[in-house]
N, CA, C and O atoms as a GROMACS GRO file, in nm:
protein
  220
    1UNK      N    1  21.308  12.853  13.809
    1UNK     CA    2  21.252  12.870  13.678
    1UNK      C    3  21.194  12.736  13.630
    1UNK      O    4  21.263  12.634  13.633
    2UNK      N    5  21.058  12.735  13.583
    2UNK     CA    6  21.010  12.632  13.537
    2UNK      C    7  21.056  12.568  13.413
    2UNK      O    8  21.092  12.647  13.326
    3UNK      N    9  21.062  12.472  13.392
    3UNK     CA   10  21.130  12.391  13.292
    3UNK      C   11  21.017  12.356  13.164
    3UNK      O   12  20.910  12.295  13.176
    4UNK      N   13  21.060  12.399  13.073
    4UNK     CA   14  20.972  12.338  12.953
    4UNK      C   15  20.982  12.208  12.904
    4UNK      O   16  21.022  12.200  12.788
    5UNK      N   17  20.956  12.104  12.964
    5UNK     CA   18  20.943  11.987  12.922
    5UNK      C   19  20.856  11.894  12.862
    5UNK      O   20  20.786  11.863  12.959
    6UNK      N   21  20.807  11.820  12.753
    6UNK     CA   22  20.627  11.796  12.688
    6UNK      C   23  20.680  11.638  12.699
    6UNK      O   24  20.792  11.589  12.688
    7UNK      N   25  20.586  11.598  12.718
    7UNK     CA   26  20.585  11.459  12.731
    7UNK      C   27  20.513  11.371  12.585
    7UNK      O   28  20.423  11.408  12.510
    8UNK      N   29  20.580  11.269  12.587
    8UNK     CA   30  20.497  11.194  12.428
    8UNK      C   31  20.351  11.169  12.431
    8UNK      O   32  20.287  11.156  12.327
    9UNK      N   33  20.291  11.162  12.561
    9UNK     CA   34  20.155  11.146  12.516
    9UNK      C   35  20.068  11.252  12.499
    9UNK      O   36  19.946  11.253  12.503
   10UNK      N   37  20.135  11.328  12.482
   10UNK     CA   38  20.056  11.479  12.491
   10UNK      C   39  20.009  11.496  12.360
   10UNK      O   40  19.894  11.508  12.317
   11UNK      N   41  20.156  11.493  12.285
   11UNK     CA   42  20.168  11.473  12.130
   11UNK      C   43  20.124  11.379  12.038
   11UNK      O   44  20.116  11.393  11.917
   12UNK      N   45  20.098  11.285  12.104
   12UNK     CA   46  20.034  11.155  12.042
   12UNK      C   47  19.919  11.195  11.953
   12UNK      O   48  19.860  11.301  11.977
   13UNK      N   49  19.884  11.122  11.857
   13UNK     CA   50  19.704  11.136  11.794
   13UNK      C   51  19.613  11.064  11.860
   13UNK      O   52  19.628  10.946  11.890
   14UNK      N   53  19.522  11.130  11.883
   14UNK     CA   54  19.368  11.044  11.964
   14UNK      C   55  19.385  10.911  11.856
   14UNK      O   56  19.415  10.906  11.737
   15UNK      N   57  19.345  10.780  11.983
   15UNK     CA   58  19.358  10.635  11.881
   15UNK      C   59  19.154  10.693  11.800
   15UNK      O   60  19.064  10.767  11.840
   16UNK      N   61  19.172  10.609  11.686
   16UNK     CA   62  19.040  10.637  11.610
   16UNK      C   63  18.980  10.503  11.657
   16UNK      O   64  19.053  10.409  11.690
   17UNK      N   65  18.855  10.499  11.659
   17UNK     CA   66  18.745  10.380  11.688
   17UNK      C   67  18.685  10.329  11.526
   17UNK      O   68  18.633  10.384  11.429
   18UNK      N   69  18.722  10.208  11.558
   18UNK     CA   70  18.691  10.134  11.448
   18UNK      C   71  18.540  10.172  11.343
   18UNK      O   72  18.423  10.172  11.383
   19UNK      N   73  18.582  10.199  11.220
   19UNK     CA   74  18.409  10.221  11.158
   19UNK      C   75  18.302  10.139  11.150
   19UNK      O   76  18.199  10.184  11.102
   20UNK      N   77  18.307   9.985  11.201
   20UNK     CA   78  18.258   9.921  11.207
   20UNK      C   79  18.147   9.906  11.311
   20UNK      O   80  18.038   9.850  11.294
   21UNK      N   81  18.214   9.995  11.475
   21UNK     CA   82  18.122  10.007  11.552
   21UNK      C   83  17.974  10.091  11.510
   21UNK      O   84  17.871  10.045  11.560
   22UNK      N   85  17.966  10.181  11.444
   22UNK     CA   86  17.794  10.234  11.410
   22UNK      C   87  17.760  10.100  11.325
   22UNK      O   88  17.637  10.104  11.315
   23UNK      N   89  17.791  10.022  11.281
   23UNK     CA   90  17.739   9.933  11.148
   23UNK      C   91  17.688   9.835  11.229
   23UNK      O   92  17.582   9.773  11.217
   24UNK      N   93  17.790   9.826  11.331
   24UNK     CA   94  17.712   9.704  11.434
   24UNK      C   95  17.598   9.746  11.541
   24UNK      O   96  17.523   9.660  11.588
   25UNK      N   97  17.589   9.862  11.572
   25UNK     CA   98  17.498   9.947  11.616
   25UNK      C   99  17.385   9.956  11.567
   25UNK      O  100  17.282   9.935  11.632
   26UNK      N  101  17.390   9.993  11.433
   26UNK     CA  102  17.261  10.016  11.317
   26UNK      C  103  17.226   9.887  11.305
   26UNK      O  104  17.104   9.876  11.297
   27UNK      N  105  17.287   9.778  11.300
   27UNK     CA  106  17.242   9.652  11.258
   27UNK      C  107  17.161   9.628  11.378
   27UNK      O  108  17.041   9.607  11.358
   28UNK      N  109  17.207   9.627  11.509
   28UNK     CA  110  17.092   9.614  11.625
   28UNK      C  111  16.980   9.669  11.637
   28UNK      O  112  16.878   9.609  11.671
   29UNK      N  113  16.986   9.757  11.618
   29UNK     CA  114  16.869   9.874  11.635
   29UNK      C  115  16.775   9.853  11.493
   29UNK      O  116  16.658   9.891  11.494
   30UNK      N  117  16.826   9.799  11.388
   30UNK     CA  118  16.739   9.754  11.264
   30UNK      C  119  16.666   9.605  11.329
   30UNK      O  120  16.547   9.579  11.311
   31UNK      N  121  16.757   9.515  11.405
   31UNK     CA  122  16.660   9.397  11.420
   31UNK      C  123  16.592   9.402  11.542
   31UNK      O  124  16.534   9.299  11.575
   32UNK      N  125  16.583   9.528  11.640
   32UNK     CA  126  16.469   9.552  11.727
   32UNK      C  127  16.336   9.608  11.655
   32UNK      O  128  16.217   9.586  11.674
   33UNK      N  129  16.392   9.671  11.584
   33UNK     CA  130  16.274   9.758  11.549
   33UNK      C  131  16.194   9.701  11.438
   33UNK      O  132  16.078   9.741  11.425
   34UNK      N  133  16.236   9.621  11.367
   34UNK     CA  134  16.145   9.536  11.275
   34UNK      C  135  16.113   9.396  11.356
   34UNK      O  136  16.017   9.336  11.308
   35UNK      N  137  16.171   9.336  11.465
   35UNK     CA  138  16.106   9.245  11.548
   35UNK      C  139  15.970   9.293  11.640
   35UNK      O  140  15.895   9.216  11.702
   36UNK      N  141  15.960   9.441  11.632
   36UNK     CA  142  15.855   9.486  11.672
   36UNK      C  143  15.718   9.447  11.565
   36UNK      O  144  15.609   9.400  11.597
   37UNK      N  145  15.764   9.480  11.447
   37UNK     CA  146  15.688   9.466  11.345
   37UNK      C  147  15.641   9.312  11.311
   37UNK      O  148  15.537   9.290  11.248
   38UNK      N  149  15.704   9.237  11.345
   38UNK     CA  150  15.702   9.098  11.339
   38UNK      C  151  15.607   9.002  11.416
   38UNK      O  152  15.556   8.894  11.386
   39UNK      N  153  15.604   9.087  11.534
   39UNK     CA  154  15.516   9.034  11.654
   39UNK      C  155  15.386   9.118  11.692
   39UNK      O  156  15.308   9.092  11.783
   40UNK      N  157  15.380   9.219  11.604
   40UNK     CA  158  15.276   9.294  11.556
   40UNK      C  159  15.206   9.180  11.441
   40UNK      O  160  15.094   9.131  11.458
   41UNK      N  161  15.250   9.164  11.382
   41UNK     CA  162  15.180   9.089  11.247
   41UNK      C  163  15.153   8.944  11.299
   41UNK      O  164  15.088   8.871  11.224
   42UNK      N  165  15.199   8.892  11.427
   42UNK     CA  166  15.206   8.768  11.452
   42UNK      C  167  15.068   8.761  11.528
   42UNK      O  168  14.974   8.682  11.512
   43UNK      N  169  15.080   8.854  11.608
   43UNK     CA  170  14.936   8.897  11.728
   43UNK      C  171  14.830   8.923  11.591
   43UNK      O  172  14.726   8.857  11.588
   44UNK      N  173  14.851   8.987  11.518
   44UNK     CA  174  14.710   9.026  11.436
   44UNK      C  175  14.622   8.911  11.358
   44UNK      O  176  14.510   8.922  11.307
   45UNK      N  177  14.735   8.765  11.368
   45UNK     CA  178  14.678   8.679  11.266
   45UNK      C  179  14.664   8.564  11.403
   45UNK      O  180  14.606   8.456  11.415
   46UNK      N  181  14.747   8.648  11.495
   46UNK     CA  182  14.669   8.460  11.604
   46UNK      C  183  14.570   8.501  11.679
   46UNK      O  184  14.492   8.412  11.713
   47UNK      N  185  14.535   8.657  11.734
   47UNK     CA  186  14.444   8.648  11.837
   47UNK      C  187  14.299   8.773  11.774
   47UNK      O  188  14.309   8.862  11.690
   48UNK      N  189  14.199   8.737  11.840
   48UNK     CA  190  14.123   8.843  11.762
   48UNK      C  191  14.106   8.925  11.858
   48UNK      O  192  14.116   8.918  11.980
   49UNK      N  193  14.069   9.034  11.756
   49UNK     CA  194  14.041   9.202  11.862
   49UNK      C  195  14.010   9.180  11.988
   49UNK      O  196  14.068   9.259  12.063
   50UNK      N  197  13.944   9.107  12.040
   50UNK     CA  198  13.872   9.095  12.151
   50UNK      C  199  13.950   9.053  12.283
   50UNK      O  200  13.945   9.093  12.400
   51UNK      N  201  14.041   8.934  12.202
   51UNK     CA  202  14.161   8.938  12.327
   51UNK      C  203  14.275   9.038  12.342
   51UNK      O  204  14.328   9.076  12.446
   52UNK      N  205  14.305   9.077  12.205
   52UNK     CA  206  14.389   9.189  12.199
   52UNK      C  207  14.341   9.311  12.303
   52UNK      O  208  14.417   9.341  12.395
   53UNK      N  209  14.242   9.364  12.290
   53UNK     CA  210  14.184   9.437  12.353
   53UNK      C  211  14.163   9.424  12.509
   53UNK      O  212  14.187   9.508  12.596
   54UNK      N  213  14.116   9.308  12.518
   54UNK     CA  214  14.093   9.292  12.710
   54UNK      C  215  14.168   9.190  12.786
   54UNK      O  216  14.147   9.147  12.899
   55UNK      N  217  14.315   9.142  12.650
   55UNK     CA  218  14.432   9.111  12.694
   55UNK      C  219  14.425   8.937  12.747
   55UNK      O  220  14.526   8.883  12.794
   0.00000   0.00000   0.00000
């Protein structure tokens, strides 16, 4: 006959992940995406269309 026995980690609560990880997430993904914007505006005032264009 099988024995009913439960072990403590069964019962345990899932550990929670800190709320801080999306904040540090969002904060990355905010300074890629406006460093895009940055080097957009940087190219528009140093090079003219012409190199932009044929690089």
């Amino acid at each position: 006959m099988p024995s009913a026995t439960t072990t403590a980690s069964a019962s345990a609560p899932a550990a929670r992940r800190p709320a801080l990880d999306w904040r540090i997430r969002f904060a990355g993904l905010s300074l890629i995406w406006g460093f895009s914007f940055l080097l957009i505006k940087v190219g528009t005032e140093g090079y003219a269309p012409f190199q932009v264009t044929f690089g």
